[in-house]
KELOGU-756314 format. One record per atom (N, C-alpha, C): residue in one letter; atom name; x, y, z; chain; residue number from 1. Coordinates in Angstrom, 3 decimals. Layout:
A  CA  X  Y  Z  A  NUM
...
end
This chain:
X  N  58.309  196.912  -230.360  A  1
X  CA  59.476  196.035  -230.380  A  1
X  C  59.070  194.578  -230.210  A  1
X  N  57.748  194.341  -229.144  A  2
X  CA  57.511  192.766  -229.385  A  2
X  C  56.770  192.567  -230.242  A  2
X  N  56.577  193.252  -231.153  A  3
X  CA  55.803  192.941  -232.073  A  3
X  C  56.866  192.507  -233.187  A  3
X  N  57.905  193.237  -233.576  A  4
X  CA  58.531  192.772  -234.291  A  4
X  C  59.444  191.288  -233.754  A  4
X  N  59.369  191.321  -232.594  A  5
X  CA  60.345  190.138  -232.104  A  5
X  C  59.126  188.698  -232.554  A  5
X  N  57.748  189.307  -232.369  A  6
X  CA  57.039  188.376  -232.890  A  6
X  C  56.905  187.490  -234.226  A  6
X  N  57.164  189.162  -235.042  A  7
X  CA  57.163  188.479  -236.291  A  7
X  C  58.442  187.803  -236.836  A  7
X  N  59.450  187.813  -235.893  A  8
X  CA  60.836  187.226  -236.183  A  8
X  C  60.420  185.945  -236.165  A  8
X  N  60.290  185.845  -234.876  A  9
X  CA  60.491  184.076  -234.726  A  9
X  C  58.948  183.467  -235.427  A  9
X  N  58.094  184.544  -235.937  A  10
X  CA  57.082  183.491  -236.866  A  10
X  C  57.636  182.900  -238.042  A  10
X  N  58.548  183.908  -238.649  A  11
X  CA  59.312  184.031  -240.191  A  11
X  C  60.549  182.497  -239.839  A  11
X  N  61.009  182.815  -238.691  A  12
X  CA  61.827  181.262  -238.005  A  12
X  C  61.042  180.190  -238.305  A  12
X  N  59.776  180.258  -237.620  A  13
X  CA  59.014  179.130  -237.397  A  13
X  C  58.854  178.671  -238.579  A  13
X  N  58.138  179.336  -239.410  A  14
X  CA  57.798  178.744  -241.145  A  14
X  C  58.958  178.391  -241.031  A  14
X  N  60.325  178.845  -241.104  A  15
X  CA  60.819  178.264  -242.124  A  15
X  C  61.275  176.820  -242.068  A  15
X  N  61.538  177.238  -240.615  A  16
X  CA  62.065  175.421  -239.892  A  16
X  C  60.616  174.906  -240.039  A  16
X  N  59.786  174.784  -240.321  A  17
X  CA  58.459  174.182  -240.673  A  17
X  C  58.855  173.831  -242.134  A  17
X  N  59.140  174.510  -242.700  A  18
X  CA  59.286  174.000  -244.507  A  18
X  C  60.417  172.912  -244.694  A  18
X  N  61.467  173.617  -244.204  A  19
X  CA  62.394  172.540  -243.977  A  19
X  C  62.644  171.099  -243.662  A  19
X  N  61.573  171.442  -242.586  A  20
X  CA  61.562  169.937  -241.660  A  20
X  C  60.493  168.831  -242.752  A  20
X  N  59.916  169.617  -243.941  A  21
X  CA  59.609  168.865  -244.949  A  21
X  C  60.712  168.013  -245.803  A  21
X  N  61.302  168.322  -245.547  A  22
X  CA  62.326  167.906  -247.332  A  22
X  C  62.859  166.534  -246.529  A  22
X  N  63.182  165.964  -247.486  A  23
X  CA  63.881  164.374  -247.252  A  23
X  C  65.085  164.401  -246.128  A  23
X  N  64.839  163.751  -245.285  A  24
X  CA  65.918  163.604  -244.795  A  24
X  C  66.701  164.674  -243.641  A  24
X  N  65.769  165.386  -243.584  A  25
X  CA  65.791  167.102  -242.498  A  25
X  C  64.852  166.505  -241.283  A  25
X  N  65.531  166.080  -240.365  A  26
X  CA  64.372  166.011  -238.809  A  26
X  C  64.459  168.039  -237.998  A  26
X  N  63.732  167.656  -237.466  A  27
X  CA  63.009  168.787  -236.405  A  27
X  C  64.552  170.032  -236.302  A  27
X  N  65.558  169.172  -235.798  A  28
X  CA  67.304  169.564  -235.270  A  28
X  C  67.725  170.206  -236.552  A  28
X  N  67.744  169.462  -237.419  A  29
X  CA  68.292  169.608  -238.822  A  29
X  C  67.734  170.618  -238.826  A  29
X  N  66.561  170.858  -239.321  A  30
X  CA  65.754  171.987  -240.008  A  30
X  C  66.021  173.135  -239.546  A  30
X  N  66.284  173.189  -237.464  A  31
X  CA  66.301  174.280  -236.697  A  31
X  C  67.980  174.833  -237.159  A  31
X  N  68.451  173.969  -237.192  A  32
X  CA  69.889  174.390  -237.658  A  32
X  C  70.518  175.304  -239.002  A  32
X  N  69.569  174.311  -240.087  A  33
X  CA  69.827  175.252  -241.129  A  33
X  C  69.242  176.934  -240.864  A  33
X  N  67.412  176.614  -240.491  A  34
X  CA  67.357  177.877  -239.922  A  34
X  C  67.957  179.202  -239.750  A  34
X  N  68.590  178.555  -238.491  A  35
X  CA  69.479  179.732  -238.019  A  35
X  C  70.764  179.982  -238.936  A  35
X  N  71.184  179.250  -239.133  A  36
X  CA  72.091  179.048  -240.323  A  36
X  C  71.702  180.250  -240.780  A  36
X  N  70.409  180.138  -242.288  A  37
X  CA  70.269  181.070  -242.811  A  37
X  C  70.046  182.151  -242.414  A  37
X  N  69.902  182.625  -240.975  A  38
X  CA  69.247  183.393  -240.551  A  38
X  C  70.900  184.704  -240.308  A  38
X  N  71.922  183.605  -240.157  A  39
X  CA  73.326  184.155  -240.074  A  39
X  C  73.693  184.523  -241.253  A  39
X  N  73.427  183.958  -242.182  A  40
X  CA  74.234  183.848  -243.698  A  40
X  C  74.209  185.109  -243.914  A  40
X  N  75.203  185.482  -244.886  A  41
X  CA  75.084  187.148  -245.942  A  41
X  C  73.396  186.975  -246.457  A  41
X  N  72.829  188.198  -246.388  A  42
X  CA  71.903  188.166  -247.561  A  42
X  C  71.938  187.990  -248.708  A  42
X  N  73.020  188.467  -249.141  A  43
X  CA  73.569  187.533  -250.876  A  43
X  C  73.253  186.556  -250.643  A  43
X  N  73.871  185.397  -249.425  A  44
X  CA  73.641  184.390  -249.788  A  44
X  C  72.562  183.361  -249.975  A  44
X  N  71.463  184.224  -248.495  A  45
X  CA  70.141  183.837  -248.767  A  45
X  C  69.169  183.930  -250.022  A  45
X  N  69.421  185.145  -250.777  A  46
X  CA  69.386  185.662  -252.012  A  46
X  C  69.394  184.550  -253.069  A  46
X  N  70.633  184.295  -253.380  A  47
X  CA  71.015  183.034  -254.509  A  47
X  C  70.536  182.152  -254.107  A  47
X  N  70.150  181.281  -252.952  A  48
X  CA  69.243  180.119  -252.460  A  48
X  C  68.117  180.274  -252.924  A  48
X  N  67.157  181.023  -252.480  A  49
X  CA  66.568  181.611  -253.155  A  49
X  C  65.717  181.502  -254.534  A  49
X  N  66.777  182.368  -254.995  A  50
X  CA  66.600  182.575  -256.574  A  50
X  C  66.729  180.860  -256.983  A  50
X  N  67.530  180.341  -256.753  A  51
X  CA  68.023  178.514  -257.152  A  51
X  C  66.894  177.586  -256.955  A  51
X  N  66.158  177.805  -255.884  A  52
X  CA  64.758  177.019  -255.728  A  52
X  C  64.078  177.589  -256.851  A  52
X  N  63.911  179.051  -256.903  A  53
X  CA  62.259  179.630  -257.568  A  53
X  C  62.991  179.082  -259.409  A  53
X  N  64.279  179.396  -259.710  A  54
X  CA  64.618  179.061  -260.891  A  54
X  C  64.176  177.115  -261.251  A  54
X  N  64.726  176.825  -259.928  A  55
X  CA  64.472  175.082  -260.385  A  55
X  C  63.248  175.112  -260.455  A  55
X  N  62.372  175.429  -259.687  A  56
X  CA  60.466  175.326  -260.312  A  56
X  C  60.497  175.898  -261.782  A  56
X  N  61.002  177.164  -262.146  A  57
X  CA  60.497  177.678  -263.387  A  57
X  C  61.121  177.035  -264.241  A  57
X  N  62.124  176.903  -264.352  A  58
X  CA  62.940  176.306  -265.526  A  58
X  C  62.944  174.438  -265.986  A  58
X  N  62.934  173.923  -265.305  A  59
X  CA  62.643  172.475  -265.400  A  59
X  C  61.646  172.062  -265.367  A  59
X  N  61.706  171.275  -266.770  A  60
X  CA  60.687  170.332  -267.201  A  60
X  C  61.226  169.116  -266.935  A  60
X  N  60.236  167.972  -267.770  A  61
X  CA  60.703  166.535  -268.220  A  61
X  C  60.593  166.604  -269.449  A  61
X  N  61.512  165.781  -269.974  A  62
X  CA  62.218  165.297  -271.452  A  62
X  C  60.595  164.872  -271.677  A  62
X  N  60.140  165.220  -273.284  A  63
X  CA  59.512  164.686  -273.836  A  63
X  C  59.206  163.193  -274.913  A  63
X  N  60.549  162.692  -274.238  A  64
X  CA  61.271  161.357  -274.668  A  64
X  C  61.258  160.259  -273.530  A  64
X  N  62.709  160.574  -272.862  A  65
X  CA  62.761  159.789  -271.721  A  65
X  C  62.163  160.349  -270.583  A  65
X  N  61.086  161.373  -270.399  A  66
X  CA  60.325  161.993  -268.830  A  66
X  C  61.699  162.082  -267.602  A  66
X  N  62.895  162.095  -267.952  A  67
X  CA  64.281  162.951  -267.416  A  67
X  C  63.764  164.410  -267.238  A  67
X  N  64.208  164.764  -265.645  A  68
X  CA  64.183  166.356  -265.939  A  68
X  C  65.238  166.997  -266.971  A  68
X  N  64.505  168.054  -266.877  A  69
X  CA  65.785  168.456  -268.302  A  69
X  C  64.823  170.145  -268.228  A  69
X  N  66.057  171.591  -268.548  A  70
X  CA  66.147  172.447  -269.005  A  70
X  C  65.886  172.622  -270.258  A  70
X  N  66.143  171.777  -270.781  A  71
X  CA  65.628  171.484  -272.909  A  71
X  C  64.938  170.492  -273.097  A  71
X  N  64.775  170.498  -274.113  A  72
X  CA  63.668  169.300  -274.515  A  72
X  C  63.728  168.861  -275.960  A  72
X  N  64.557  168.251  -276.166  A  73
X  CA  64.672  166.799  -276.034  A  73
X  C  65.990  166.930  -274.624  A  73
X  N  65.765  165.858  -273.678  A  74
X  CA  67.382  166.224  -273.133  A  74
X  C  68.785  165.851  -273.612  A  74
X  N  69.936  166.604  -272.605  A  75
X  CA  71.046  166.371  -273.538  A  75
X  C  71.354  164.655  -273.930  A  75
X  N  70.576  163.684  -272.783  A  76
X  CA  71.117  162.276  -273.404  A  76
X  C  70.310  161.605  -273.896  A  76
X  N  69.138  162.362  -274.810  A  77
X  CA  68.302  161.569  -275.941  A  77
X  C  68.973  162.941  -276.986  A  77
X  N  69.554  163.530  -276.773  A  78
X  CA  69.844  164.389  -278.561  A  78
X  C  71.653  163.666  -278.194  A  78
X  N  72.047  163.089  -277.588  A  79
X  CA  73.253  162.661  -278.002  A  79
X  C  73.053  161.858  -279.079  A  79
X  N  73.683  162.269  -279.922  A  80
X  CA  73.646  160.846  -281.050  A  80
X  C  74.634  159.819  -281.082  A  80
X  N  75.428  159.947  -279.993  A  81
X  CA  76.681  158.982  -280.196  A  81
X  C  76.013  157.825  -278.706  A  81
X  N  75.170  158.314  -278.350  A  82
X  CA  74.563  157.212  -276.844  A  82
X  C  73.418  156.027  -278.154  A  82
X  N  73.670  154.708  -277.726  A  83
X  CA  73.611  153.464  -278.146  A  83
X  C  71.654  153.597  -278.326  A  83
X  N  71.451  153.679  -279.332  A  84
X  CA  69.351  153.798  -279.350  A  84
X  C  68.940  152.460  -279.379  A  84
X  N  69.729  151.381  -279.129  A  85
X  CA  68.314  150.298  -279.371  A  85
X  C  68.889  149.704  -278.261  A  85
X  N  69.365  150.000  -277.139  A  86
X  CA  69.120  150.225  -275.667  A  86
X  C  68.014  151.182  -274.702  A  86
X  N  67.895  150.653  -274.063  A  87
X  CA  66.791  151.742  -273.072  A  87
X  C  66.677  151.386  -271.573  A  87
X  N  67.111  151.716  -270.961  A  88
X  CA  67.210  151.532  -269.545  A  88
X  C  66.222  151.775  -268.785  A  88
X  N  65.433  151.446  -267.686  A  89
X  CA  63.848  151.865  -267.465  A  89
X  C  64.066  151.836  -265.677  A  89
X  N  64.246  152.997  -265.734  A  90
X  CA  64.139  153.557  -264.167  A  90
X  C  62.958  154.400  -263.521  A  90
X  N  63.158  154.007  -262.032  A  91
X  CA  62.089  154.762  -260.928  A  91
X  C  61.960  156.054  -261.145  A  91
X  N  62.916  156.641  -261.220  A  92
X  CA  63.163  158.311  -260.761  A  92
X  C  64.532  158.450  -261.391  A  92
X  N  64.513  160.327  -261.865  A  93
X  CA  65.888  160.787  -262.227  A  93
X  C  67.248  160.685  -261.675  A  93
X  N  67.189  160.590  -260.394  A  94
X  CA  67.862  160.369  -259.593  A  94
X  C  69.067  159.545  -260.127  A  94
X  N  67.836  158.423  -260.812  A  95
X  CA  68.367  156.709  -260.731  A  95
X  C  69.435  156.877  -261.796  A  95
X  N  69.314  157.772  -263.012  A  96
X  CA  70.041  158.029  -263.602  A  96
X  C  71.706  158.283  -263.600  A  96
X  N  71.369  159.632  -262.730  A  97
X  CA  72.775  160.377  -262.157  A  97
X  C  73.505  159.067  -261.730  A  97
X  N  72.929  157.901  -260.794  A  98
X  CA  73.892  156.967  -260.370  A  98
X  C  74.320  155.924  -261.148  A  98
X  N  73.597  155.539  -262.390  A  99
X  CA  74.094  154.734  -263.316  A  99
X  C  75.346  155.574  -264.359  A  99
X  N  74.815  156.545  -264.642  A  100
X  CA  75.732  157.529  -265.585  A  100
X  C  77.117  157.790  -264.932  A  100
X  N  77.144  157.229  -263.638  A  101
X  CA  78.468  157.766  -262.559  A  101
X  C  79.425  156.435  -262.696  A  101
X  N  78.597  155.254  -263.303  A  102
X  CA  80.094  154.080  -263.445  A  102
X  C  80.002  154.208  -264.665  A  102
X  N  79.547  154.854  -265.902  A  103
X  CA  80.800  155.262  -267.219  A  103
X  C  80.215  153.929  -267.957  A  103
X  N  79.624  152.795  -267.494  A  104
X  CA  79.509  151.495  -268.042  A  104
X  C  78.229  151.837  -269.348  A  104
X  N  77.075  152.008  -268.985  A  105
X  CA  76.080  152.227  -269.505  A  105
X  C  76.139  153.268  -270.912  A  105
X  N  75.674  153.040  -272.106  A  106
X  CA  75.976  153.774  -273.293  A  106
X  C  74.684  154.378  -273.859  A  106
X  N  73.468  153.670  -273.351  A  107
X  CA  72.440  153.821  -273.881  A  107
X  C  70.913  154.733  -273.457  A  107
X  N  70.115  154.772  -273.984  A  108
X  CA  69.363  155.859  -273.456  A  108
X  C  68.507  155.351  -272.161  A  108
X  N  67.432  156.137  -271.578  A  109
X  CA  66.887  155.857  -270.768  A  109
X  C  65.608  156.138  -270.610  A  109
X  N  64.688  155.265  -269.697  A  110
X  CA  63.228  155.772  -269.678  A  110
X  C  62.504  155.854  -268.113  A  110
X  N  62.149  157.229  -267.453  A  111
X  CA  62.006  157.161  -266.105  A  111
X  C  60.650  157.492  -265.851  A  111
X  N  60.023  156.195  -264.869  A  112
X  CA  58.850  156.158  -264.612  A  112
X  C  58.191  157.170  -264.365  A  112
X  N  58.850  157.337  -262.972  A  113
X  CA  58.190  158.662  -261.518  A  113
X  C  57.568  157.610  -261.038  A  113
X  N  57.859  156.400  -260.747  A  114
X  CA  57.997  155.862  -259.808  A  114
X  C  57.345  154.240  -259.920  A  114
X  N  56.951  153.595  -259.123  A  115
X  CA  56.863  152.130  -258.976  A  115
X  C  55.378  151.735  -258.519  A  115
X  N  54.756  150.695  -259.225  A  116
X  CA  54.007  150.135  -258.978  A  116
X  C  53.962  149.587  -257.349  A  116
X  N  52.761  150.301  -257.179  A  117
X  CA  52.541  149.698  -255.514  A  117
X  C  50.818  149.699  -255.176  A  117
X  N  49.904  148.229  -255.446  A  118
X  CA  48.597  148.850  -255.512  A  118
X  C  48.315  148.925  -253.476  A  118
X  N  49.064  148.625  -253.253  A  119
X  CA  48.740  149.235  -250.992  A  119
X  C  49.030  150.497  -251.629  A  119
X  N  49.353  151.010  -251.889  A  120
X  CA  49.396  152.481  -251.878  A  120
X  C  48.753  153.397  -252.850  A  120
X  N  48.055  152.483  -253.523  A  121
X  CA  46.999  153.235  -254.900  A  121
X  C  48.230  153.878  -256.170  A  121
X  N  49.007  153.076  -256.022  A  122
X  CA  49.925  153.337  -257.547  A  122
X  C  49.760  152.759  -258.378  A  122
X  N  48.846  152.842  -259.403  A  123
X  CA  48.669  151.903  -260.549  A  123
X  C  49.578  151.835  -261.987  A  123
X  N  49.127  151.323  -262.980  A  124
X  CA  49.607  151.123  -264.018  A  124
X  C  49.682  152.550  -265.160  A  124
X  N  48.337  153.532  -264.557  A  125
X  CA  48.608  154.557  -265.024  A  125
X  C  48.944  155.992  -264.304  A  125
X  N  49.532  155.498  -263.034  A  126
X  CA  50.146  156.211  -262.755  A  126
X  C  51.638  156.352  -262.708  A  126
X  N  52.365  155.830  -263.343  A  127
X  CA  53.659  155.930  -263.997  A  127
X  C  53.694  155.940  -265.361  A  127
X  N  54.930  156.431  -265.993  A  128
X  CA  54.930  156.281  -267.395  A  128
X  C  55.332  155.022  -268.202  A  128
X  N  54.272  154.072  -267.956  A  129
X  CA  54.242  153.002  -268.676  A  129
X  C  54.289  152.852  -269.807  A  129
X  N  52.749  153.063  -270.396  A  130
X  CA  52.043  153.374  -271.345  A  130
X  C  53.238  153.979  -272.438  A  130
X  N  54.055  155.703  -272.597  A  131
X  CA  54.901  156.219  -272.486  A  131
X  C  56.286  155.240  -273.220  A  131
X  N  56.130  154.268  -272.113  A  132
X  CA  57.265  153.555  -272.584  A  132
X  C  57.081  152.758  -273.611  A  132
X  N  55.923  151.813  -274.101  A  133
X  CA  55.667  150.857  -275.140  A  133
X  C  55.312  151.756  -276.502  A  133
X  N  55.223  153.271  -275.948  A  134
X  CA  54.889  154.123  -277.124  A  134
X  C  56.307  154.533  -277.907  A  134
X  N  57.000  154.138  -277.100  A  135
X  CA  58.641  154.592  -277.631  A  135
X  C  59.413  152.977  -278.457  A  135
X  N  58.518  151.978  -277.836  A  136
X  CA  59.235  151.096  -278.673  A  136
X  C  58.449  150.448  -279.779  A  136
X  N  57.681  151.235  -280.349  A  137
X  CA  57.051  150.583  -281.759  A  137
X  C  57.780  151.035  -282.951  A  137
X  N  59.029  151.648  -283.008  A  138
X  CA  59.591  151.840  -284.084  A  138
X  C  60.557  151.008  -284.736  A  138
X  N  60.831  149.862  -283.370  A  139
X  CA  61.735  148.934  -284.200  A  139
X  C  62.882  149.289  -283.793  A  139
X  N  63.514  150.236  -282.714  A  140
X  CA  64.878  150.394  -283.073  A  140
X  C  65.312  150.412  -281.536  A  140
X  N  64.681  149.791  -280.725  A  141
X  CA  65.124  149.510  -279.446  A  141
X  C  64.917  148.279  -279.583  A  141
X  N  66.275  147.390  -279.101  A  142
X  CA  66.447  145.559  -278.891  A  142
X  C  66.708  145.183  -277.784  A  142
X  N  66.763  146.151  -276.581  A  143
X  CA  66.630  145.353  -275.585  A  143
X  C  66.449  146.726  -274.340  A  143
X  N  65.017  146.258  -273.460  A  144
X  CA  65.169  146.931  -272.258  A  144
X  C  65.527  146.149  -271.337  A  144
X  N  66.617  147.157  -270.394  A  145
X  CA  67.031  147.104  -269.460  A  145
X  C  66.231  147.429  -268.172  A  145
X  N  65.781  146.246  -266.978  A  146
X  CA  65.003  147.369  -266.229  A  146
X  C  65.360  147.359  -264.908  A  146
X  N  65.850  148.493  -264.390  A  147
X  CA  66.671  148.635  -263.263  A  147
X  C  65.841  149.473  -262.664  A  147
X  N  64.719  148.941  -261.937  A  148
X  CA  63.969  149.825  -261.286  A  148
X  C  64.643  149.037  -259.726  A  148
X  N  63.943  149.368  -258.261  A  149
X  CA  64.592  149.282  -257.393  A  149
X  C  64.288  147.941  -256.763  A  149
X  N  65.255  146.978  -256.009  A  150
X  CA  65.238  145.595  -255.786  A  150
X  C  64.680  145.646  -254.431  A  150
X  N  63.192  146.169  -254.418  A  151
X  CA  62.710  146.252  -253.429  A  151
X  C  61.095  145.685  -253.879  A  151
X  N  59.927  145.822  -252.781  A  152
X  CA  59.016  144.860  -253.332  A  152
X  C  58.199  145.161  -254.089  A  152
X  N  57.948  146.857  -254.405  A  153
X  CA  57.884  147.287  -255.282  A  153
X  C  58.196  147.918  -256.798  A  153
X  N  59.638  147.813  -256.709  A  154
X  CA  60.528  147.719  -257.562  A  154
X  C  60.093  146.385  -258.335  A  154
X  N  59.950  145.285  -257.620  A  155
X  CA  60.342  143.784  -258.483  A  155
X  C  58.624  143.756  -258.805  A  155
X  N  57.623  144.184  -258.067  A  156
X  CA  56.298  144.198  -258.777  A  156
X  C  56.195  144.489  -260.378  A  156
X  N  56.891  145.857  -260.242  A  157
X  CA  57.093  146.763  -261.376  A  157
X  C  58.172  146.389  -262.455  A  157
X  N  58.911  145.313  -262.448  A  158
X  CA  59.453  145.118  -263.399  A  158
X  C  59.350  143.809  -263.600  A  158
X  N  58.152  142.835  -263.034  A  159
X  CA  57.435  141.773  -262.993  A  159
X  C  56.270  141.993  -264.311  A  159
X  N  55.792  143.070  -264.139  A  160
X  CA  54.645  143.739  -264.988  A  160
X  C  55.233  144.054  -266.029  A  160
X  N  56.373  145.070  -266.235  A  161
X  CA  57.245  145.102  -267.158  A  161
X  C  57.469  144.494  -268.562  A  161
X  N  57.677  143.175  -267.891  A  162
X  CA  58.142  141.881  -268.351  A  162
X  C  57.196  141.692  -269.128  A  162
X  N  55.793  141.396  -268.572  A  163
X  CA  54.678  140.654  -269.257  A  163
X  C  54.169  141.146  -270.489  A  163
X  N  54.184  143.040  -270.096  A  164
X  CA  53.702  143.704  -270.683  A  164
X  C  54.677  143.844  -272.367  A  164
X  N  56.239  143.837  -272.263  A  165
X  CA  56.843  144.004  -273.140  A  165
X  C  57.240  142.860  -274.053  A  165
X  N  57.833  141.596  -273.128  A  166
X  CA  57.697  140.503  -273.830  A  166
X  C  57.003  139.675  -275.257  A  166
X  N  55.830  140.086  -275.444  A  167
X  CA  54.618  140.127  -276.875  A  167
X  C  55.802  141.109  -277.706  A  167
X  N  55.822  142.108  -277.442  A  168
X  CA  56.395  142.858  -278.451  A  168
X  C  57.913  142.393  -279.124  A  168
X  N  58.813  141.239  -278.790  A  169
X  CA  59.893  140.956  -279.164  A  169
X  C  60.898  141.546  -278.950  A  169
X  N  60.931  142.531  -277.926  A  170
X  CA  62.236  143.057  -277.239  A  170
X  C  62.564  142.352  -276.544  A  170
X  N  63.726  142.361  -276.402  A  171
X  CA  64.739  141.403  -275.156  A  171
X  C  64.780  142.305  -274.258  A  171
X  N  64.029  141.595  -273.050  A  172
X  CA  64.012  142.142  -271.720  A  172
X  C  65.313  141.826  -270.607  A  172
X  N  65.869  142.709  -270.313  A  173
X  CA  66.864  142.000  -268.980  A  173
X  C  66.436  142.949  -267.560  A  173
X  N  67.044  142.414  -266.434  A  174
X  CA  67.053  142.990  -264.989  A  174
X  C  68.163  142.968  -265.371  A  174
X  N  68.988  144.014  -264.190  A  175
X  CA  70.084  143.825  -263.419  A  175
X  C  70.238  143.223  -262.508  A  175
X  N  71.481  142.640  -262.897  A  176
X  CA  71.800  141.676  -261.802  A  176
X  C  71.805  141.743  -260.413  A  176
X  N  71.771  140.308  -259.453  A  177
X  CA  72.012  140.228  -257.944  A  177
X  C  72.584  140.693  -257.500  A  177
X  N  73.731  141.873  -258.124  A  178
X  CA  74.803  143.124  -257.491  A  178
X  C  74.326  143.384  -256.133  A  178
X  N  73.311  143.798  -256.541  A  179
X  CA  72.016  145.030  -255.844  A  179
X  C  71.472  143.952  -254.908  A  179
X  N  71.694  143.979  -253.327  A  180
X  CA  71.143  143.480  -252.546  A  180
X  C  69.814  143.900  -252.187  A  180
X  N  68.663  142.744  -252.030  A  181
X  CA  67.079  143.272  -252.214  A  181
X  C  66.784  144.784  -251.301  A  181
X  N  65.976  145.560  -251.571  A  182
X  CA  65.716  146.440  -250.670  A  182
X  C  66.508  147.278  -250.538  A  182
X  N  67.581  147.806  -251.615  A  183
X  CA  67.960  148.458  -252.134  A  183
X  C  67.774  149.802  -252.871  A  183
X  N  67.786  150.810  -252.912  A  184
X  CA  67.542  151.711  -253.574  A  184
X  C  68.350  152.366  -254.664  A  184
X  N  68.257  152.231  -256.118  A  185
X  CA  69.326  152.552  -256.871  A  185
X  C  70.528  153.828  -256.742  A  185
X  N  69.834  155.158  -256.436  A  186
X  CA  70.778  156.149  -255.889  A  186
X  C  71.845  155.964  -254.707  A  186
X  N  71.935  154.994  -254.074  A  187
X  CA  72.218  155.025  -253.380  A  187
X  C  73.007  153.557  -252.877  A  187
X  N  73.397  152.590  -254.198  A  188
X  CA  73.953  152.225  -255.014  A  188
X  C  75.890  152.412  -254.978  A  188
X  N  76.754  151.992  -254.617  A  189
X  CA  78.229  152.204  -254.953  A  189
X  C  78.536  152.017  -256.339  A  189
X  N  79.420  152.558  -256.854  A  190
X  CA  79.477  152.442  -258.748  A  190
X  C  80.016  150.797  -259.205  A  190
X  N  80.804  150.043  -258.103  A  191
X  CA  81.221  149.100  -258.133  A  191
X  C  79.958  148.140  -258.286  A  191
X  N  79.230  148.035  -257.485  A  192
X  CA  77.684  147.679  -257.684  A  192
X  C  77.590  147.577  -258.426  A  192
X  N  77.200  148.850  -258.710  A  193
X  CA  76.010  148.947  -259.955  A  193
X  C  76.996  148.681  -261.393  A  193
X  N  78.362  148.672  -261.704  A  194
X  CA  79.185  148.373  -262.527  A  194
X  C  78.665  147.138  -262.775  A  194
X  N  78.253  145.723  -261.505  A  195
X  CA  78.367  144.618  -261.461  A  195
X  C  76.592  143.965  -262.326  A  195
X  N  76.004  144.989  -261.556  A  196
X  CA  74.714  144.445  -261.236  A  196
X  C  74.341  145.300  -263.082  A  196
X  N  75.081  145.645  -264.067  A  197
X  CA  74.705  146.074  -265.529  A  197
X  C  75.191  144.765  -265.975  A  197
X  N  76.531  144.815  -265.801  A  198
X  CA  77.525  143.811  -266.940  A  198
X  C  76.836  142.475  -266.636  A  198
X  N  76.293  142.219  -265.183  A  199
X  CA  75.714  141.162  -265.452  A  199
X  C  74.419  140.771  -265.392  A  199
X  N  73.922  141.628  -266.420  A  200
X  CA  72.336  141.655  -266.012  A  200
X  C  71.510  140.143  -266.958  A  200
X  N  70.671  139.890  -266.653  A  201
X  CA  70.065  138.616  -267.011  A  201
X  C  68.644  138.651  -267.910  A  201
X  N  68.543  137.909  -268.229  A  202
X  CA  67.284  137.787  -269.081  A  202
X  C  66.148  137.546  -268.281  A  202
X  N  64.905  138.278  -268.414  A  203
X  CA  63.770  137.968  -267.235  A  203
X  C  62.822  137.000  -267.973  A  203
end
């Protein structure tokens, strides 16, 4: 019997150990869900479950805009009615979901995986840069948009941006001063970010 009581609270321990990984889960949090699950129906632990191991197997990135996506091309590079000689150039998918949520934006998009930061050994090829200037040699994108995050790596990265795209004759803009510095786009009000598109500026 203490043997099994042992292996209970080891199977506890992992899990509030895994937990206490994910964004935004401290030590409390983690112990909570825990037990949580530890109450839940087994159905329900079940479908949790299955929903993690499915999101590893099933999702990719768009072979276009590097968007996660279930298909490939995703659904908002095979829209044909979304605006193509726009391109919006974001950190992370994330950044998406919160622009697509004020309705303003018509056009496609291109997502790094993340921001130039050389303190932290993030270079130029470790985002999808490169990626991106490979998408605009056809002539049919006239202006990137680059709404990466108004933080000091954010503005590194769309400092570089600039330099890098500029030669090529696209019209470059930021979004506007909406976005107070040090900001993170997800996280963003739609009113914002409504503000910080319509009035975005030429870099």
């Amino acid at each position: 019997m203490a043997q099994n009581n042992t292996a209970a609270t080891d199977a506890i321990s992992r899990l509030i150990q895994e937990l206490n990984k994910l964004p935004g889960i401290g030590p409390k949090s983690a112990q909570r869900l825990a037990y949580y699950l530890l109450r839940a129906p087994q159905e329900q632990a079940e479908r949790l479950a299955s929903a993690v191991i499915s999101l590893k197997l099933e999702i990719k990135l768009c072979s276009c805009c590097f968007n996660v996506t279930d298909a490939d091309p995703c659904a908002l590079c095979r829209n044909e009615q979304r605006d193509r000689t726009k391109v919006c150039v974001v950190e992370q998918p994330q950044d998406i979901l919160a622009i697509e949520h004020t309705g303003v934006y018509k056009g496609l998009y291109h997502v790094l995986h993340g921001a130039l930061s050389p303190t932290e050994g993030v270079g130029v090829n470790d985002v999808r840069i490169k990626e991106l200037t490979a998408r605009l040699t056809d002539g049919i994108v006239k202006e990137v948009i680059l709404a990466t995050n108004t933080n000091l790596e954010g503005e590194q990265t769309a400092m570089y941006l600039n330099h890098v795209l500029n030669p090529l004759g696209i019209r470059v803009t930021r979004l506007a001063r909406g976005l107070p510095f040090g900001t993170e786009l997800e996280y963003a009000d739609d009113a914002t970010l409504t503000r910080a598109l319509e009035g975005r500026s030429e870099l």
